[in-house]
C-alpha positions in Angstrom: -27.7 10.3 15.7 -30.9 11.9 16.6 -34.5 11.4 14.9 -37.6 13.2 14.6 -40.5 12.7 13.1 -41.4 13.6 9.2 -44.5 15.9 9.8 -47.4 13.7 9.1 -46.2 11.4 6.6 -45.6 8.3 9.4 -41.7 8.5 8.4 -39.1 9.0 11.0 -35.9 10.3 9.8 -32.5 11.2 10.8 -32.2 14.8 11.9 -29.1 15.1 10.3 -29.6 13.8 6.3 -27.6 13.7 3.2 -27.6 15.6 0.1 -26.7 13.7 -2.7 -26.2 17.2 -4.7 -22.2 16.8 -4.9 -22.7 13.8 -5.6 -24.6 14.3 -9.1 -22.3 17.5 -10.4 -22.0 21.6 -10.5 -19.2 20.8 -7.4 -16.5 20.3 -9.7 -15.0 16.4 -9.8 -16.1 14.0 -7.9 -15.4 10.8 -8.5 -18.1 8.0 -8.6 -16.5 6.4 -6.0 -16.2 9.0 -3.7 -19.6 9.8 -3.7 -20.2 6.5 -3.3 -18.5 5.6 -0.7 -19.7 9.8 1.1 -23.2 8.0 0.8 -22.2 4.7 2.5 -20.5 6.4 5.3 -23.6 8.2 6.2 -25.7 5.5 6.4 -22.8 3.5 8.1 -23.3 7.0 10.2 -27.5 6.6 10.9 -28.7 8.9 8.6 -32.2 7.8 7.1 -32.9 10.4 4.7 -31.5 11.1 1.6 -32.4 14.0 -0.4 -31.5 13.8 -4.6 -32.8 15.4 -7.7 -33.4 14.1 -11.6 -31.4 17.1 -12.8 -28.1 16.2 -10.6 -26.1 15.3 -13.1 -29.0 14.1 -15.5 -29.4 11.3 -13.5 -26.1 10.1 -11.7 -26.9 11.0 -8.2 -30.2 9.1 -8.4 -28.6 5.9 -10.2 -25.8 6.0 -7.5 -28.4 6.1 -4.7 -30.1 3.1 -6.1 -26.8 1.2 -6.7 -26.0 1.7 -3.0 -29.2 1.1 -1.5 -29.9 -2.3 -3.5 -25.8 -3.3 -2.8 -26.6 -2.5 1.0 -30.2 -4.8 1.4 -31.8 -4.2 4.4 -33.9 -1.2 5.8 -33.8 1.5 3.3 -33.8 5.1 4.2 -36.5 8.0 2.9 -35.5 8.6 -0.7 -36.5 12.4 -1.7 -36.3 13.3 -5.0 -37.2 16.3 -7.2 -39.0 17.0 -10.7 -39.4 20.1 -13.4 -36.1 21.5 -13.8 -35.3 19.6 -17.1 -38.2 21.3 -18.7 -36.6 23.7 -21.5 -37.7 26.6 -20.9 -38.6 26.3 -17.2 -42.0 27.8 -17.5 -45.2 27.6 -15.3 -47.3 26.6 -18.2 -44.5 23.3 -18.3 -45.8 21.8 -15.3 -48.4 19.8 -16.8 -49.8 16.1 -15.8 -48.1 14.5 -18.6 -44.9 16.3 -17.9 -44.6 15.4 -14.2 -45.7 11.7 -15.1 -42.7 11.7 -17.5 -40.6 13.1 -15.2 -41.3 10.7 -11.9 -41.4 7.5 -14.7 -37.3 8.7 -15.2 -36.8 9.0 -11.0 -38.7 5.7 -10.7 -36.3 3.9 -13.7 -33.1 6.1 -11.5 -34.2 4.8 -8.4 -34.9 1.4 -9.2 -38.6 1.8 -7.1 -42.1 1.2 -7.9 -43.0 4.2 -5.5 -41.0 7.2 -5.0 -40.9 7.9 -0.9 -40.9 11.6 -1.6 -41.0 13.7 -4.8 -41.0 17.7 -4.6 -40.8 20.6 -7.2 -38.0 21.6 -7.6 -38.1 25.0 -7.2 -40.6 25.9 -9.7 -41.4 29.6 -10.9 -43.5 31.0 -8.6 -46.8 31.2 -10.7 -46.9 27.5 -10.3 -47.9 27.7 -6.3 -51.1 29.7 -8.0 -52.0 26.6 -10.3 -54.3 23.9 -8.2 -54.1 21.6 -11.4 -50.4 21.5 -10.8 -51.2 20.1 -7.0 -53.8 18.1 -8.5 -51.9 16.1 -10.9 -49.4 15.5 -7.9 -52.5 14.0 -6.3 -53.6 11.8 -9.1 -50.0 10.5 -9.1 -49.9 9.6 -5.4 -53.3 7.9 -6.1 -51.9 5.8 -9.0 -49.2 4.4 -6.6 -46.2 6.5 -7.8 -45.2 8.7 -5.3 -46.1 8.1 -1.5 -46.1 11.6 -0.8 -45.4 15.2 -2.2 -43.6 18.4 -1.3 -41.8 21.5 -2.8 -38.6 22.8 -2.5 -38.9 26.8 -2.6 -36.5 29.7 -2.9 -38.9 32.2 -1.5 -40.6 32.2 2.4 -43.6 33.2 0.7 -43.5 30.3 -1.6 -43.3 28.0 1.2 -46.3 29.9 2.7 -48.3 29.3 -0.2 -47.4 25.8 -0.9 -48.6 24.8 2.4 -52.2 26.2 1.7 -52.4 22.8 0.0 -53.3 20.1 1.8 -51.4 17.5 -0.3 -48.0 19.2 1.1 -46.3 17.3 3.2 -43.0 18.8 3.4 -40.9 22.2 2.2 -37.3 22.3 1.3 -36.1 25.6 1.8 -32.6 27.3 2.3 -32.3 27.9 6.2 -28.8 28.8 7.8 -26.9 31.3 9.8 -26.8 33.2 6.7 -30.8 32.7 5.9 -32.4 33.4 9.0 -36.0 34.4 7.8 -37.7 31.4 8.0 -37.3 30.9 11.4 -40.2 33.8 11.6 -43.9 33.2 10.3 -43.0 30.2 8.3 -41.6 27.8 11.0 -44.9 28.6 13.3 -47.1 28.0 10.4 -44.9 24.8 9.7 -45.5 23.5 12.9 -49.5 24.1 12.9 -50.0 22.2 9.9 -47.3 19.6 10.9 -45.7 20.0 7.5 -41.9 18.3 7.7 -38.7 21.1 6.9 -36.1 20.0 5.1 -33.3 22.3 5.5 -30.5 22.8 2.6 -27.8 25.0 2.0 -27.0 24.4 5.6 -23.2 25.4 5.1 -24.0 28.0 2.4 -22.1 26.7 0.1 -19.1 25.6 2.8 -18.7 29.1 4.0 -19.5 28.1 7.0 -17.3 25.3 7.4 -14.9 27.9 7.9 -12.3 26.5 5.5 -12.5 28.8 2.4 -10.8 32.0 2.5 -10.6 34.7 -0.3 -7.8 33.0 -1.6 -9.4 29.7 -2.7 -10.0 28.7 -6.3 -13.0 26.7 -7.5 -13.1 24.5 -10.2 -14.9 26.0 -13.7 -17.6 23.3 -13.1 -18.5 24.1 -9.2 -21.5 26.6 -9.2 -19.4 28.5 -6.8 -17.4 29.7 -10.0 -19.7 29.5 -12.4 -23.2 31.3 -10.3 -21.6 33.7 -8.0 -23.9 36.4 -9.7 -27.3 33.8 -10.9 -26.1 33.2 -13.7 -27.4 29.7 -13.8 -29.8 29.6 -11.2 -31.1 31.2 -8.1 -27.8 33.2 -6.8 -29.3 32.2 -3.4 -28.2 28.7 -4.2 -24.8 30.0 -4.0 -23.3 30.8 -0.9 -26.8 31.2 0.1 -27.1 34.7 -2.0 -24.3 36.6 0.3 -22.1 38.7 -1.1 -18.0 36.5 -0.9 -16.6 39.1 0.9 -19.1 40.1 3.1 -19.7 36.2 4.1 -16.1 36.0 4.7 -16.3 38.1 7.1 -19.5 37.4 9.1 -17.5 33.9 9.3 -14.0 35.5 10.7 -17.1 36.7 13.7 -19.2 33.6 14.0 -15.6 31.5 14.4 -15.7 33.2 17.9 -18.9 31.4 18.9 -17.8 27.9 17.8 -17.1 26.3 21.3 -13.3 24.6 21.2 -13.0 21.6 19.8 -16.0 21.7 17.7 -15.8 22.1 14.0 -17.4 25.1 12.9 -19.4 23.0 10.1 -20.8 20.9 13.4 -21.3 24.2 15.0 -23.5 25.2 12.0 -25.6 22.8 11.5 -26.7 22.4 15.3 -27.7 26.0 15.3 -30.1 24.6 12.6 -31.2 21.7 14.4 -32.0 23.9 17.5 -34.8 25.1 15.5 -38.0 22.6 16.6 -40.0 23.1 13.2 -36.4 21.7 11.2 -36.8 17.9 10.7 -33.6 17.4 8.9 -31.1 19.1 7.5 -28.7 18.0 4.5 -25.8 18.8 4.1 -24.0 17.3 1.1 -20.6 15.4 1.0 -18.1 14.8 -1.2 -16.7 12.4 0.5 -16.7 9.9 3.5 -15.0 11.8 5.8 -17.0 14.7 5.3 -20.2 12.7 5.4 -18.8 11.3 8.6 -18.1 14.7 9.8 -21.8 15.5 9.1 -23.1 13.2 11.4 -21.6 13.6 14.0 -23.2 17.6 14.2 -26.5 15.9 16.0 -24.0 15.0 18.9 -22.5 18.5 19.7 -24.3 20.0 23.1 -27.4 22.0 22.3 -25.9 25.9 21.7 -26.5 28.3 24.8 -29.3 31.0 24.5 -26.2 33.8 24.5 -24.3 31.9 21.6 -27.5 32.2 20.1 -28.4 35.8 20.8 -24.9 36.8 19.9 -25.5 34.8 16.2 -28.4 37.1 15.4 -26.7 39.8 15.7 -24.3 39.1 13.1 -26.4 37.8 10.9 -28.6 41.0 11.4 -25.5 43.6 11.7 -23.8 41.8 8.4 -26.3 39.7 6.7 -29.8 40.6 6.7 -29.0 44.0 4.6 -28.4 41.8 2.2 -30.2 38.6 2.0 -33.5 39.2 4.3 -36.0 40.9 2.1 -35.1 39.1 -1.3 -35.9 35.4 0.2 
Protein backbone atom coordinates (compact mmCIF):
# COMPACT_ATOMS: atom_id res chain seq x y z
CA UNK A 1 0.00 0.00 0.00
CA UNK A 2 0.93 3.36 -1.02
CA UNK A 3 0.17 6.80 0.95
CA UNK A 4 -0.10 10.36 0.22
CA UNK A 5 -0.77 13.11 1.93
CA UNK A 6 -4.43 14.59 2.77
CA UNK A 7 -4.10 18.15 1.24
CA UNK A 8 -3.46 20.26 4.19
CA UNK A 9 -5.32 18.71 6.80
CA UNK A 10 -1.83 16.90 8.52
CA UNK A 11 -3.62 13.39 7.67
CA UNK A 12 -1.79 10.85 5.62
CA UNK A 13 -3.97 8.29 4.14
CA UNK A 14 -3.97 5.23 2.05
CA UNK A 15 -4.15 6.00 -1.62
CA UNK A 16 -6.34 3.22 -2.07
CA UNK A 17 -9.50 3.76 0.59
CA UNK A 18 -12.73 2.02 1.31
CA UNK A 19 -16.20 2.95 0.72
CA UNK A 20 -18.38 1.82 3.16
CA UNK A 21 -21.45 2.48 0.65
CA UNK A 22 -22.30 -1.34 0.10
CA UNK A 23 -21.88 -1.75 3.11
CA UNK A 24 -24.93 0.52 4.38
CA UNK A 25 -27.63 -0.49 1.41
CA UNK A 26 -29.04 0.41 -2.25
CA UNK A 27 -26.47 -2.81 -3.37
CA UNK A 28 -28.97 -5.30 -2.82
CA UNK A 29 -28.10 -7.83 0.40
CA UNK A 30 -25.35 -7.68 2.08
CA UNK A 31 -25.01 -9.26 5.06
CA UNK A 32 -23.72 -7.53 8.26
CA UNK A 33 -21.08 -9.80 8.40
CA UNK A 34 -19.90 -9.49 5.14
CA UNK A 35 -19.44 -6.07 5.22
CA UNK A 36 -17.96 -6.52 8.24
CA UNK A 37 -15.53 -8.66 7.71
CA UNK A 38 -14.96 -6.39 3.66
CA UNK A 39 -14.06 -3.61 6.19
CA UNK A 40 -11.60 -5.73 8.33
CA UNK A 41 -9.90 -7.04 5.40
CA UNK A 42 -8.96 -3.65 4.25
CA UNK A 43 -7.57 -2.50 7.12
CA UNK A 44 -5.85 -6.00 7.56
CA UNK A 45 -4.97 -4.67 3.84
CA UNK A 46 -3.40 -0.90 4.90
CA UNK A 47 -6.05 1.16 4.00
CA UNK A 48 -6.36 4.25 6.36
CA UNK A 49 -9.34 5.94 5.11
CA UNK A 50 -12.64 5.10 5.17
CA UNK A 51 -15.30 7.02 3.57
CA UNK A 52 -19.24 6.53 4.98
CA UNK A 53 -22.44 8.52 5.01
CA UNK A 54 -25.50 9.11 7.73
CA UNK A 55 -27.94 8.25 4.88
CA UNK A 56 -26.24 4.59 4.07
CA UNK A 57 -28.69 2.65 5.27
CA UNK A 58 -30.05 5.25 7.96
CA UNK A 59 -27.13 4.65 9.91
CA UNK A 60 -25.74 0.93 9.50
CA UNK A 61 -22.65 1.68 7.62
CA UNK A 62 -21.56 4.22 10.21
CA UNK A 63 -22.60 1.94 13.35
CA UNK A 64 -20.60 -0.93 11.63
CA UNK A 65 -17.57 1.28 11.15
CA UNK A 66 -17.58 2.17 14.78
CA UNK A 67 -18.13 -1.51 15.90
CA UNK A 68 -15.05 -2.44 13.94
CA UNK A 69 -12.85 0.23 14.78
CA UNK A 70 -13.49 0.04 18.67
CA UNK A 71 -13.28 -4.21 18.35
CA UNK A 72 -9.89 -3.57 16.45
CA UNK A 73 -8.11 -0.87 19.23
CA UNK A 74 -5.16 0.52 18.03
CA UNK A 75 -4.44 3.31 15.36
CA UNK A 76 -7.66 4.24 13.81
CA UNK A 77 -7.89 5.31 10.27
CA UNK A 78 -9.52 8.80 8.77
CA UNK A 79 -13.25 8.39 9.27
CA UNK A 80 -15.19 10.57 6.45
CA UNK A 81 -18.55 10.96 6.76
CA UNK A 82 -21.38 12.97 5.11
CA UNK A 83 -24.52 15.18 6.18
CA UNK A 84 -27.94 16.75 4.39
CA UNK A 85 -29.37 14.06 2.47
CA UNK A 86 -32.00 13.10 5.18
CA UNK A 87 -33.46 16.44 4.90
CA UNK A 88 -37.10 15.93 3.39
CA UNK A 89 -37.26 17.82 0.81
CA UNK A 90 -33.59 18.19 0.05
CA UNK A 91 -33.68 21.95 -0.37
CA UNK A 92 -30.95 24.66 -0.22
CA UNK A 93 -32.89 26.71 2.23
CA UNK A 94 -32.52 23.01 4.63
CA UNK A 95 -29.04 23.48 5.21
CA UNK A 96 -29.29 25.49 8.18
CA UNK A 97 -26.89 25.67 11.51
CA UNK A 98 -29.31 23.82 13.45
CA UNK A 99 -29.82 21.22 10.84
CA UNK A 100 -26.18 20.33 10.23
CA UNK A 101 -25.66 20.37 14.14
CA UNK A 102 -28.52 17.74 14.25
CA UNK A 103 -27.14 15.92 11.71
CA UNK A 104 -23.22 15.63 12.83
CA UNK A 105 -24.80 15.00 16.81
CA UNK A 106 -26.42 11.54 14.79
CA UNK A 107 -22.72 10.73 12.92
CA UNK A 108 -21.00 11.48 16.21
CA UNK A 109 -23.74 8.95 18.33
CA UNK A 110 -23.00 6.35 14.83
CA UNK A 111 -19.47 6.73 15.09
CA UNK A 112 -19.05 6.43 18.65
CA UNK A 113 -16.47 9.89 18.44
CA UNK A 114 -16.35 13.12 20.18
CA UNK A 115 -14.86 14.62 16.79
CA UNK A 116 -15.78 13.64 13.50
CA UNK A 117 -12.13 13.31 11.36
CA UNK A 118 -14.03 14.48 8.29
CA UNK A 119 -17.65 15.56 7.53
CA UNK A 120 -18.72 16.76 3.89
CA UNK A 121 -22.00 17.68 2.13
CA UNK A 122 -23.30 15.30 0.70
CA UNK A 123 -23.93 16.37 -2.54
CA UNK A 124 -26.11 19.28 -1.79
CA UNK A 125 -28.22 21.25 -4.47
CA UNK A 126 -26.08 23.42 -6.07
CA UNK A 127 -27.47 26.82 -4.68
CA UNK A 128 -25.97 25.83 -1.48
CA UNK A 129 -22.12 26.45 -2.77
CA UNK A 130 -23.70 30.24 -3.22
CA UNK A 131 -24.70 30.41 0.67
CA UNK A 132 -21.47 31.53 2.90
CA UNK A 133 -23.71 30.93 6.08
CA UNK A 134 -23.80 27.34 5.03
CA UNK A 135 -19.76 27.31 5.14
CA UNK A 136 -20.03 29.32 8.12
CA UNK A 137 -21.99 27.14 10.25
CA UNK A 138 -19.43 24.37 9.12
CA UNK A 139 -16.90 26.74 10.65
CA UNK A 140 -18.59 27.31 13.94
CA UNK A 141 -18.83 23.55 14.19
CA UNK A 142 -15.16 22.77 13.61
CA UNK A 143 -14.63 25.61 16.31
CA UNK A 144 -16.97 23.86 18.85
CA UNK A 145 -14.80 20.72 18.64
CA UNK A 146 -17.09 18.62 16.40
CA UNK A 147 -15.65 18.08 13.26
CA UNK A 148 -11.80 18.39 12.72
CA UNK A 149 -12.28 19.42 9.27
CA UNK A 150 -14.82 19.91 6.40
CA UNK A 151 -15.30 19.12 2.74
CA UNK A 152 -18.06 18.43 0.03
CA UNK A 153 -18.83 15.84 -2.10
CA UNK A 154 -20.13 17.24 -5.61
CA UNK A 155 -21.79 15.93 -8.70
CA UNK A 156 -20.76 18.82 -10.78
CA UNK A 157 -16.79 20.02 -11.82
CA UNK A 158 -18.13 23.33 -11.30
CA UNK A 159 -19.41 22.65 -7.91
CA UNK A 160 -16.11 21.50 -6.89
CA UNK A 161 -14.69 24.77 -8.37
CA UNK A 162 -16.85 26.73 -6.34
CA UNK A 163 -16.60 24.90 -3.14
CA UNK A 164 -12.93 25.46 -3.17
CA UNK A 165 -13.36 29.36 -3.27
CA UNK A 166 -13.85 28.60 0.48
CA UNK A 167 -11.12 28.56 2.50
CA UNK A 168 -12.64 26.11 5.12
CA UNK A 169 -12.58 23.32 2.21
CA UNK A 170 -10.32 20.86 2.81
CA UNK A 171 -11.16 18.23 0.52
CA UNK A 172 -13.83 17.34 -2.65
CA UNK A 173 -15.36 13.99 -3.27
CA UNK A 174 -16.16 13.83 -6.82
CA UNK A 175 -16.90 10.99 -9.38
CA UNK A 176 -13.51 10.55 -11.38
CA UNK A 177 -13.01 7.36 -13.55
CA UNK A 178 -12.29 6.08 -17.08
CA UNK A 179 -15.80 6.89 -17.70
CA UNK A 180 -15.59 10.55 -15.98
CA UNK A 181 -12.62 11.98 -17.29
CA UNK A 182 -13.33 15.82 -16.85
CA UNK A 183 -11.89 16.57 -13.78
CA UNK A 184 -8.69 15.71 -14.63
CA UNK A 185 -8.89 19.33 -16.61
CA UNK A 186 -9.19 22.74 -14.72
CA UNK A 187 -10.29 21.20 -11.47
CA UNK A 188 -7.24 18.90 -10.68
CA UNK A 189 -4.79 22.00 -11.39
CA UNK A 190 -6.84 24.19 -9.18
CA UNK A 191 -6.92 21.22 -6.61
CA UNK A 192 -3.39 21.12 -6.50
CA UNK A 193 -2.83 25.08 -5.97
CA UNK A 194 -4.87 25.23 -3.15
CA UNK A 195 -3.64 21.80 -1.77
CA UNK A 196 -7.29 20.71 -1.31
CA UNK A 197 -7.29 16.62 -0.78
CA UNK A 198 -9.50 14.47 -3.88
CA UNK A 199 -11.31 11.88 -2.92
CA UNK A 200 -12.20 9.82 -5.82
CA UNK A 201 -15.56 7.62 -5.91
CA UNK A 202 -17.35 5.75 -8.39
CA UNK A 203 -14.00 4.51 -9.30
CA UNK A 204 -15.50 1.21 -11.01
CA UNK A 205 -18.72 3.04 -12.19
CA UNK A 206 -20.74 1.08 -10.68
CA UNK A 207 -18.49 -2.41 -11.37
CA UNK A 208 -18.54 -1.82 -15.05
CA UNK A 209 -15.31 -1.61 -14.96
CA UNK A 210 -14.48 -4.56 -13.18
CA UNK A 211 -15.27 -6.17 -16.30
CA UNK A 212 -17.60 -8.77 -14.84
CA UNK A 213 -21.11 -7.61 -15.72
CA UNK A 214 -22.34 -8.30 -19.11
CA UNK A 215 -25.84 -7.43 -20.56
CA UNK A 216 -27.10 -10.47 -19.26
CA UNK A 217 -26.79 -9.79 -15.52
CA UNK A 218 -29.64 -9.22 -13.17
CA UNK A 219 -29.56 -6.89 -10.26
CA UNK A 220 -31.37 -7.18 -7.24
CA UNK A 221 -34.76 -4.71 -6.95
CA UNK A 222 -32.85 -2.97 -3.96
CA UNK A 223 -29.25 -2.29 -5.88
CA UNK A 224 -29.51 1.34 -7.34
CA UNK A 225 -28.28 -0.35 -10.44
CA UNK A 226 -31.98 -1.52 -10.91
CA UNK A 227 -33.71 0.80 -9.30
CA UNK A 228 -31.67 4.45 -10.77
CA UNK A 229 -30.63 3.44 -14.23
CA UNK A 230 -32.60 6.61 -15.38
CA UNK A 231 -32.27 9.19 -11.77
CA UNK A 232 -34.89 8.14 -10.56
CA UNK A 233 -33.69 8.26 -7.11
CA UNK A 234 -30.72 10.26 -7.31
CA UNK A 235 -28.11 11.74 -9.50
CA UNK A 236 -28.12 9.02 -12.63
CA UNK A 237 -24.39 9.90 -12.50
CA UNK A 238 -24.21 7.85 -9.45
CA UNK A 239 -25.09 4.94 -11.48
CA UNK A 240 -22.78 3.51 -13.72
CA UNK A 241 -21.29 6.84 -13.59
CA UNK A 242 -24.32 8.37 -15.84
CA UNK A 243 -23.26 6.09 -19.09
CA UNK A 244 -25.67 4.73 -21.01
CA UNK A 245 -25.57 0.23 -20.18
CA UNK A 246 -25.03 -0.51 -23.50
CA UNK A 247 -22.84 1.97 -24.56
CA UNK A 248 -20.56 1.24 -21.25
CA UNK A 249 -20.61 -2.32 -22.13
CA UNK A 250 -18.96 -1.67 -24.86
CA UNK A 251 -16.32 1.02 -24.15
CA UNK A 252 -15.38 -2.02 -21.58
CA UNK A 253 -15.26 -4.95 -24.33
CA UNK A 254 -12.20 -1.93 -25.77
CA UNK A 255 -10.58 -0.88 -22.57
CA UNK A 256 -10.25 -5.05 -21.66
CA UNK A 257 -7.55 -4.76 -24.44
CA UNK A 258 -5.45 -2.35 -22.41
CA UNK A 259 -5.53 -4.32 -19.12
CA UNK A 260 -1.87 -5.83 -19.12
CA UNK A 261 -2.18 -9.94 -18.54
CA UNK A 262 -2.60 -10.99 -15.36
CA UNK A 263 -4.01 -7.85 -13.93
CA UNK A 264 -7.59 -7.61 -13.00
CA UNK A 265 -9.25 -5.12 -14.94
CA UNK A 266 -10.87 -3.53 -11.56
CA UNK A 267 -6.81 -3.18 -10.52
CA UNK A 268 -6.27 -1.88 -13.92
CA UNK A 269 -8.99 0.85 -13.16
CA UNK A 270 -8.23 2.14 -10.30
CA UNK A 271 -4.43 2.65 -11.03
CA UNK A 272 -5.40 4.75 -14.05
CA UNK A 273 -6.99 6.85 -11.18
CA UNK A 274 -4.13 6.88 -9.00
CA UNK A 275 -1.82 7.99 -11.81
CA UNK A 276 -3.52 11.21 -11.56
CA UNK A 277 -1.11 13.41 -8.88
CA UNK A 278 -4.06 15.77 -7.60
CA UNK A 279 -6.16 12.12 -6.53
CA UNK A 280 -5.32 11.41 -2.85
CA UNK A 281 -7.43 8.38 -2.56
CA UNK A 282 -9.78 6.58 -4.18
CA UNK A 283 -12.70 4.26 -2.77
CA UNK A 284 -13.88 1.80 -4.05
CA UNK A 285 -16.57 -0.07 -2.09
CA UNK A 286 -16.71 -3.81 -1.20
CA UNK A 287 -19.03 -6.23 -0.42
CA UNK A 288 -16.96 -8.41 0.71
CA UNK A 289 -13.38 -9.40 1.93
CA UNK A 290 -12.19 -10.74 -1.08
CA UNK A 291 -13.14 -7.86 -3.01
CA UNK A 292 -11.81 -5.44 -0.36
CA UNK A 293 -8.70 -7.52 -0.66
CA UNK A 294 -8.72 -7.27 -4.33
CA UNK A 295 -8.92 -3.46 -3.92
CA UNK A 296 -5.85 -3.17 -2.25
CA UNK A 297 -3.83 -4.64 -3.97
CA UNK A 298 -4.65 -1.99 -7.22
CA UNK A 299 -1.78 0.43 -5.46
CA UNK A 300 0.77 -2.40 -6.37
CA UNK A 301 0.14 -2.84 -10.20
CA UNK A 302 3.18 -1.00 -12.26
CA UNK A 303 2.39 2.57 -13.02
CA UNK A 304 0.28 2.42 -16.64
CA UNK A 305 2.48 3.40 -19.78
CA UNK A 306 1.91 6.92 -21.42
CA UNK A 307 0.44 4.75 -24.71
CA UNK A 308 -2.04 2.75 -22.47
CA UNK A 309 -2.83 5.96 -21.34
CA UNK A 310 -3.19 7.85 -24.59
CA UNK A 311 -4.99 4.83 -26.07
CA UNK A 312 -7.71 5.24 -22.82
CA UNK A 313 -8.63 8.75 -23.83
CA UNK A 314 -9.48 7.94 -26.89
CA UNK A 315 -12.20 5.62 -25.91
CA UNK A 316 -13.38 7.50 -23.42
CA UNK A 317 -13.51 10.47 -25.94
CA UNK A 318 -14.66 8.29 -29.14
CA UNK A 319 -17.52 6.49 -26.80
CA UNK A 320 -17.98 8.33 -23.67
CA UNK A 321 -17.53 11.94 -23.55
CA UNK A 322 -20.75 12.42 -26.08
CA UNK A 323 -22.39 11.37 -23.38
CA UNK A 324 -21.22 12.19 -20.00
CA UNK A 325 -18.63 15.18 -20.52
CA UNK A 326 -20.68 18.33 -20.64
CA UNK A 327 -23.45 17.29 -18.02
CA UNK A 328 -20.77 16.80 -15.11
Amino acid sequence: MQYRPFGRTGFTVSEVGFGAWQIGGSWGDVPAAEGTAALEAALDAGMTFVDTADVYGDGRSETIVAEVLARRGGDRPMVATKAGRRLSPHVAEGYTAAALTGFVERSLTNLKVETLDLLQLHCPPTAVYYRPEVFAALDALTAAGKIRHYGVSVEKVEEGLKAIEYPGVASVQIIYNLFRQRPADLFFQETRRRNVAVIARVPLASGLLSGKITAETAFARDDHRAFNRHGEAFDVGETFAGVPFEVGLQAVDEVRRLVPVGTPMAAFALKWILAAEAVTVVIPGARNAAQARANAEAADVAPLSAETMGAAREIYDRLIAPHVHHRW
